[in-house]
N, C-alpha and C positions, 0 to 999 in steps of 0.2 A: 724784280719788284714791280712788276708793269701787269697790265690785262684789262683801259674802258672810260666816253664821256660824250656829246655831242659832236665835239671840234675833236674829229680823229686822234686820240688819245697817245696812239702812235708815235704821230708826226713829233709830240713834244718830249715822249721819251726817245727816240730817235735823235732826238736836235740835244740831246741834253747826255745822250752814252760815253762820249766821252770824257765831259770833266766828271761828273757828277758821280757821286762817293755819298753811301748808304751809310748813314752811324747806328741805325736801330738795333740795341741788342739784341744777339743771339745768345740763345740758352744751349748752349753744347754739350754741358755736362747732363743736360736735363732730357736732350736727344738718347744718351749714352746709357739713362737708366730704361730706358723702353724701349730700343733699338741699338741690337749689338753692331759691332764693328764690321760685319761679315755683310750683310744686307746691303739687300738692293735699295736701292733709295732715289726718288726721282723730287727734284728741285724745282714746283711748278712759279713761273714767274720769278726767273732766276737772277732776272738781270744778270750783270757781267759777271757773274759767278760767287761776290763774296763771301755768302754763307759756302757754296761748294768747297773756295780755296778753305778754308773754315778747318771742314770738315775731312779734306783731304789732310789735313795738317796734323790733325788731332786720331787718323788711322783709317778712314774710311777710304774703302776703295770701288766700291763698286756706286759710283757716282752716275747721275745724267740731270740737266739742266733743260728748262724748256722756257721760252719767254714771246711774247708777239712782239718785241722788236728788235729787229734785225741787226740795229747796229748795236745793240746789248750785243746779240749772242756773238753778233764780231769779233765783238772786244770780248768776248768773253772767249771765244776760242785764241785768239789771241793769246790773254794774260794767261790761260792754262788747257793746254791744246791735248794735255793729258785725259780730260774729261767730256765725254760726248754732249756735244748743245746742238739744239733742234729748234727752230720757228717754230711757235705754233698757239695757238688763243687757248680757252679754255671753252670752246665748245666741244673739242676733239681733239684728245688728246692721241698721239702716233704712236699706241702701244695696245698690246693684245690683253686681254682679260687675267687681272691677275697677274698683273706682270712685279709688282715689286712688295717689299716689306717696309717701305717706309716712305709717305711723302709730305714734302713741307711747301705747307703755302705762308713767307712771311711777307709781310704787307702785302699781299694780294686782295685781296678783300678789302682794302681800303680805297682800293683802284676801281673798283667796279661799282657802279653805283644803285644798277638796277636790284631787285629781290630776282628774278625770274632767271639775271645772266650767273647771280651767285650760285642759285640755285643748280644751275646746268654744268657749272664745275665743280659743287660738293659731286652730283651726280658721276660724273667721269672721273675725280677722283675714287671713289670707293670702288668705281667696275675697274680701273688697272691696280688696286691694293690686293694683293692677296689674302683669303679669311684670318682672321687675325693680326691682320696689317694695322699698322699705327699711323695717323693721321696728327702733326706736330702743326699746330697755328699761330701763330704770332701776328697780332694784329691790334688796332685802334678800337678804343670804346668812348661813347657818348662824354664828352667835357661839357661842366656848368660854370667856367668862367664868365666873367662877359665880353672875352675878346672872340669866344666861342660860339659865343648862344647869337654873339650880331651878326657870326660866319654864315651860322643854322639859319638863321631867320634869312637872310638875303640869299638865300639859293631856295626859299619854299616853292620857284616852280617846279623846284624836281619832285615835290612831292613826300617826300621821306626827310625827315628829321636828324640832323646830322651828315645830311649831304653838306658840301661848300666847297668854293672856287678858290683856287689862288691865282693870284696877278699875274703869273708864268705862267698861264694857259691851259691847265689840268684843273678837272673835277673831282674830288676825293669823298671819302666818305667816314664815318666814325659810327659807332654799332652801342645799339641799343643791346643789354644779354639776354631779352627773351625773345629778339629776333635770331638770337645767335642759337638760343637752345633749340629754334623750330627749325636753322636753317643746318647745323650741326645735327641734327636726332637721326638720320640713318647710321649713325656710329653712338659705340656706346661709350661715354664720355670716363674718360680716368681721372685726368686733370684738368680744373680752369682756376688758373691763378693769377690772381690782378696783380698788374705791376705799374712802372710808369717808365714811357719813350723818352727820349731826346729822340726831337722831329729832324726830317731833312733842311729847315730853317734856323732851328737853332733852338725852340720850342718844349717843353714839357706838356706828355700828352696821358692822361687815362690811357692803359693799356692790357692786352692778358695774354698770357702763354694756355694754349689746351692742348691736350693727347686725349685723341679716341682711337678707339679701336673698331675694326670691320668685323660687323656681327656675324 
């Protein structure tokens, strides 16, 4: 669940791999209807694995995990040393053209704040999906609370609306959907189904599950 901010984005996922415990649902059964149990599947921004453990649980086996920080993937080879984990950002991703039938970015995108750094990992995800590969997104959408809109307004140097800071030292971000449809359109969308998170805080957040497919 990691991949981007000013203040080395790393350093606070890394300070933070061992206690720290992801609640954001996962749609598994929703995995299960576009991508059979046989497929390859790659986990980009896997943190310590628990959508992996997840999935291993529920019959998949041909798992791989990938995250920029180090002490995720520790711990993630660690808690399940069954499943290959790899360092690695989302500029470049350590796999060949076409390599798998399924990959999931969950909160990832929330992690990244720029247009241009999302943009360069839809890119590298769709060259390692194979034609017809399914692309499964779970992420955060634009909140109009007002606990929200004073997060949005006090982070305007970033420029983007729905960027905003927490106290723990991470810059996060929350999506407008017709940034999502421009930044999503080299796949052809199946599903985008609003839901609602429980945050890593404790929080209730605007949310959506999508599947695209590799045209």
């Amino acid at each position: 669940m990691s991949i981007m901010s000013d203040k080395k984005p790393q350093d606070y996922w890394n300070a933070v791999a061992a206690e720290k415990h992801f609640t954001t649902e996962f749609p598994e059964s929703l995995l299960e209807s576009f991508v059979p149990k046989e497929a390859a599947i790659l986990d980009v921004g896997c943190g310590y694995g628990r959508t992996l453990g997840m999935l291993k649980r529920r019959g998949y086996r041909n798992l791989q995990g990938v995250d920029f920080s180090e002490k995720m993937v520790a711990r993630g080879r660690k808690e399940l040393p069954e499943i290959p984990f790899q360092t690695a950002d989302g500029e470049r991703l350590p796999f060949d053209v076409d390599s798998f039938d399924g990959v999931i970015l969950f909160a990832v995108l929330t992690c990244i704040v720029e247009d241009s750094r999302q943009e360069r990992l839809i890119a590298e995800v769709r060259r390692v999906l194979r034609p017809g590969g399914v692309l499964l997104v779970n992420d955060f959408l634009l909140n109009d609370d007002p606990r929200n809109r004073k997060r949005y307004q006090a982070a305007e140097k970033y420029g983007t609306y729905g960027v905003f800071e927490l106290p723990e030292g991470v810059t996060l971000r929350h999506h407008d959907r017709e940034h999502l449809r421009e930044l999503l359109s080299p796949f052809v969308e199946r599903l985008f189904l609003p839901v609602v998170f429980a945050t890593m805080n404790g929080h209730e957040s605007r949310g959506f599950c999508y599947v695209g497919e590799k045209r």
